[in-house]
N, C-alpha and C positions, 0 to 999 in steps of 0.2 A: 344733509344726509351723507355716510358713511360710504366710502366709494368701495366697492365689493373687493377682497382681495383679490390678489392677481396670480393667477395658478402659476408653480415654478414651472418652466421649462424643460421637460423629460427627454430633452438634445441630449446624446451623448459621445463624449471625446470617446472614440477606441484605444488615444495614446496616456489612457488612466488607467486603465484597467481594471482592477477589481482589489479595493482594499473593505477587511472585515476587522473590527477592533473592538476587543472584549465581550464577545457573543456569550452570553449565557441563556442557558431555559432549563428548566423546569416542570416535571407533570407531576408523578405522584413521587419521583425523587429527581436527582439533580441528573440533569442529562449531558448538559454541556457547561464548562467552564471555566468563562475569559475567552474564546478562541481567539484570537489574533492569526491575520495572517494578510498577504497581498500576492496576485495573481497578475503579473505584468501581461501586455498583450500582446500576442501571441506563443505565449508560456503555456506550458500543460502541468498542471501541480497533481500530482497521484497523493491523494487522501487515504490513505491505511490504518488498518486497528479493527480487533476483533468484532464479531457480530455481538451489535448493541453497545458500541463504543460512541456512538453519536454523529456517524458519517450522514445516514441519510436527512437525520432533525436538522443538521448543520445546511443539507443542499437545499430542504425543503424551505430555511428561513431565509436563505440567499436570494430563494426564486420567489419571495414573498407568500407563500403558501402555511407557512408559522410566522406567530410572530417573539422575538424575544425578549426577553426578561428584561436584558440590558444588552448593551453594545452597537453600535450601527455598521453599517453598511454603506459601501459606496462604488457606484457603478459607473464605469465614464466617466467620473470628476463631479458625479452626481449624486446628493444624499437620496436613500431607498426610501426614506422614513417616510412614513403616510401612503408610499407608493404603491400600489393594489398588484395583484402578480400578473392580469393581463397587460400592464401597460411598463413592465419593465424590461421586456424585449431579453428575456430569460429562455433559453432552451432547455429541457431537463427533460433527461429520459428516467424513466419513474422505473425502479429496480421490478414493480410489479408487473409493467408493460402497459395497463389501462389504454389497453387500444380500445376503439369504438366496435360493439361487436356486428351493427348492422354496415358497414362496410369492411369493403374487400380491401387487400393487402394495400394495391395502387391509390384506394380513398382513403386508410389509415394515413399513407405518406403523403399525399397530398394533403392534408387539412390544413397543416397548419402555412399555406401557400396560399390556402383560400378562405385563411379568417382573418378579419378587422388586423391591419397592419402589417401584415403580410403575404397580402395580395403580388402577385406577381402575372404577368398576361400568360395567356392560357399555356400557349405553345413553351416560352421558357417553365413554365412549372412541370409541363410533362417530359420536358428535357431532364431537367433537374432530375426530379426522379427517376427515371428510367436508366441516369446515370448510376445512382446510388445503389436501388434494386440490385443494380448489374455487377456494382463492387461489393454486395454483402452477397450474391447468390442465390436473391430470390425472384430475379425481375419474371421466371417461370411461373411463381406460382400468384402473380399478378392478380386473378382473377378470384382466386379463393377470399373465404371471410375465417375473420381468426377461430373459430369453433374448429374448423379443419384442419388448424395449423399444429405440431408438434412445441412444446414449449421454446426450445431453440431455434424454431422457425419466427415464433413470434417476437423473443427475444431482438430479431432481425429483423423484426418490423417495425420495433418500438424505435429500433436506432436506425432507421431508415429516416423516420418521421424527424428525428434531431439534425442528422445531418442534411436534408434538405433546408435546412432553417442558414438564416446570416444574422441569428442574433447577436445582441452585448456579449453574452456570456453561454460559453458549454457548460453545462452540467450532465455527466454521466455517472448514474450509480449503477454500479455493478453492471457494465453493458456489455461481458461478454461470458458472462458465469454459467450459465447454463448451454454454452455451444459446446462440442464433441474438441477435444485438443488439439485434434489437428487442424479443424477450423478455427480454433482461438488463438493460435500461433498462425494464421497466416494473416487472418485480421486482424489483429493487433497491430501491427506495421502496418495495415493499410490504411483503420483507422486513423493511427497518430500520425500519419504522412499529411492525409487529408485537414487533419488539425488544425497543423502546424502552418500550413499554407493562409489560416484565416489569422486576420491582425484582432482576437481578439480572446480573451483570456479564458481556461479551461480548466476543469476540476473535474478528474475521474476518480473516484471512489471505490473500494474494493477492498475487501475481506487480504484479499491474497497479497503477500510482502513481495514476491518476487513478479509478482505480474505490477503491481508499483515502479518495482527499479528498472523493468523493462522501458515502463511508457513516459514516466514521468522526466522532466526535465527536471522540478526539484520534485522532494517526497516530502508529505508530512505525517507522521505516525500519532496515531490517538487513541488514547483509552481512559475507558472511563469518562469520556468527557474532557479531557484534558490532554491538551498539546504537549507531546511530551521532548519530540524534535522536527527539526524540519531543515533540509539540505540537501544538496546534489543527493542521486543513486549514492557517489562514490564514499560519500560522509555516512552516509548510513548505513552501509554496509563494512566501512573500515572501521569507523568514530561511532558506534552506537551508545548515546546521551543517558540511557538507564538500561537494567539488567529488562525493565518492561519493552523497550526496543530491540534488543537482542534477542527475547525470546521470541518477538514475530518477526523478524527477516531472516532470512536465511532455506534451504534446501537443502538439507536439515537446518532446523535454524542452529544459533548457536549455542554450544553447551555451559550451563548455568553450574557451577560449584560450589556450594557454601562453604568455608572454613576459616580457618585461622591465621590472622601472622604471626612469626615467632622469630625470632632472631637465634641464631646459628652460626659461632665461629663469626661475627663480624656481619655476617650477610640475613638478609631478610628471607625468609622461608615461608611458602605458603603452606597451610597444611590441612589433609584431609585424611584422617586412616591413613591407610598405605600411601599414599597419594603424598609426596611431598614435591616441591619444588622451589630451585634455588630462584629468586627475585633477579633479576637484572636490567641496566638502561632503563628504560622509562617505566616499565611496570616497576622495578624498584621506588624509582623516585613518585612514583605515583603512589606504591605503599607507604612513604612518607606521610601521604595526606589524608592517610587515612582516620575515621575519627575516633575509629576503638581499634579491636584485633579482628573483629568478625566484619569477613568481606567477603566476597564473590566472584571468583574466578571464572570469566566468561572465553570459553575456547572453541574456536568457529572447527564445528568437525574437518574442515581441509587441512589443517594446519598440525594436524599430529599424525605422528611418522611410527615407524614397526623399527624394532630393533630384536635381537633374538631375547628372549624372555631370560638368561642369567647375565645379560650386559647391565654392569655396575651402573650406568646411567639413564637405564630401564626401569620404567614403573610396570611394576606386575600386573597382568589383567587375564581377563578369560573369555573368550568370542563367545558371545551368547547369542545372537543370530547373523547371518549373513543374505542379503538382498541384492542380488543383484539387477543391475537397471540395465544394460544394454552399454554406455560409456561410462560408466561409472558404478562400484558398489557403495551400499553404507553398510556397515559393518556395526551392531549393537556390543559393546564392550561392558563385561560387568566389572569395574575396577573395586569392589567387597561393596557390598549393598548399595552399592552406585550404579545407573546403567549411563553413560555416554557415547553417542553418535560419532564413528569414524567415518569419513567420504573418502573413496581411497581407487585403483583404476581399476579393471575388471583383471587384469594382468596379475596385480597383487591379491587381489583376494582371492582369485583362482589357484595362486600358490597354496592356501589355507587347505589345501585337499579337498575331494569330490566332495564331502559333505560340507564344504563352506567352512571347514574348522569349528565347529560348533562344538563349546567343552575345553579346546584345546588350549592351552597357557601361552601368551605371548608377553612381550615388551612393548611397552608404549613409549616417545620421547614426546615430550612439548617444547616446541622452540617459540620462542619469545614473540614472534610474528604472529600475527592470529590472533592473539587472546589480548583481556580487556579486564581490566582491577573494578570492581565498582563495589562502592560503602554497604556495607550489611546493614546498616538502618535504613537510608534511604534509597540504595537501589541504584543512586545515581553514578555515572562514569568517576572516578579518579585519573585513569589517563584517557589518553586523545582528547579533542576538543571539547 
């Protein structure tokens, strides 16, 4: 007789972390694909890309809750394959909040202290929480059940129940979207402080590029289902990998240009309508590699300056709205059938006159800093990495 297999081992190292290799799925079109990526421990990887890019399919297959196509997964030094999601010691706050609605705030965050493997003695669980409650701002309203909660109340409950948890792995989708901004900036640090203090790997997810570069130690940007970069805040926001990453990071993100190269007197010129610009240093050599003439001019709104509107090294434009924010304006520029995002100080745009200059003709300069060459076919970077 046949001696019964011997179940694996679901022990897991925290000094593995969290490796994912070639994820793809699947429903009625292609949702995810190839993902690759690794999540060391106690690293926070910020997940980015627009709503319906594949962020939440991706946390749901990690915590075992989908399953995919192809690719595996490995938690701890441990294969997930066949592994069922209550016994992978998965944390994941569910963007929807699926709290339990017959209990109160303090039995939403307790539960998962008081189910199968994550028992903890009494007194430490209501410590724990009481803690957490106290750091999101609701240990008040304790006693209430989620019907009476405000969405952003609940939101605070859903991620109360996570961080009481010491699992393998955080999984946070979208866990602070719906709080008022000035709660979500002062949470956000307190969350990722708390994070960072556990040895064991974390993946926040989220719509938003600059709440990414905020939290993230590295960032990985995704659309369509496909990874498109992944690296420090600082690669992503200097080195963006295609014109699809540039156009989601950034406050404003950064300005997308179609046009042409053309050579001039020896030098490389970009060109759009009125819009011309001489090549140099690395965007030049980066227009070397280009694979036709039509490229994309990507220029992060910081990075363009005001000159007086008949200065020879002036591109002509015309202030079509003016916004101010309190430390900073953006400033809508229509350069002829073009609108481009300038970010510029409240100082300077208040020079443009009481009515923001709207109408009024100025000079634009681009200096070579800021801005980013990528292929008109495929979208991808020519310079930076």
């Amino acid at each position: 007789m046949n001696a019964p297999l011997a179940t694996p081992s679901l022990r897991m190292s925290h000094s593995a972390g969290l490796i994912a290799r070639g994820i793809s799925k699947s429903f009625q079109h292609k949702v995810l694909a190839e993902i690759g990526l690794e999540v060391k421990p106690g690293e926070l990887l910020a997940l980015t890309g627009p709503s319906g890019a594949g962020k939440t399919t991706f946390c749901r297959i990690l915590a075992g809750l989908e399953r995919p196509d192809a690719g595996s997964v490995e938690l701890g030094g441990r294969s997930m394959a066949g592994v069922p999601a209550g016994e992978r010691k998965v944390a994941l706050m569910f963007e929807s909040y699926a709290l339990y609605p017959h209990l109160t705030v303090r039995g939403n965050a307790l539960s998962p202290l008081q189910a199968p493997g994550g028992r903890l003695p009494a007194a430490e669980a209501e410590t724990r929480v009481d803690e957490v409650l106290e750091l999101l701002e609701i240990r008040h309203l304790h006693a209430r059940l989620p019907g009476a909660l405000s969405g952003g109340q609940k939101q605070r409950v859903a991620l109360a129940r996570l961080l009481v948890q010491s699992p393998a792995l955080y999984l946070l989708d979208e866990p602070i979207s719906h709080l008022d901004a000035k709660l979500r900036h002062k949470l956000r640090g307190e969350i990722r402080r708390r994070l960072a203090q556990e040895p064991v790997p974390t993946i926040w997810a989220t719509p938003d590029g600059m709440e990414a570069l905020s939290v993230g130690d590295r960032v990985a940007v995704i659309e369509n289902g496909r990874l498109e970069q992944i690296g420090t805040p600082e690669d992503i926001w200097l080195r963006p990998a295609s014109a699809r990453v540039a156009k989601l990071i950034g406050d404003p993100p950064m300005n997308l240009i179609d046009g042409e190269l053309t050579r001039e007197n020896g030098a490389i010129v970009f060109a759009r309508r009125a819009l011309k610009l001489t090549l140099t240093g690395p965007l030049a050599r980066a227009a070397e590699r280009a694979g036709g003439a039509a490229v994309t001019l990507g220029v992060r709104p910081d990075a363009i300056g005001f000159a007086p509107a008949d200065a020879p090294e002036a591109t002509p434009a015309e202030i079509y709205s003016n916004e101010p924010f309190g430390k900073h304006a953006i400033l809508t520029i229509d350069l002829g059938a073009l609108l481009a995002k300038v970010k510029t100080s409240m100082e300077s745009a208040g020079a443009l006159g009481a009515d923001g200059g709207i109408g009024r003709n100025i000079g634009l300069t681009f200096p070579g800093e800021g801005m980013v060459l990528f292929d008109g076919a495929t979208g991808r970077a020519l310079s930076g990495d």
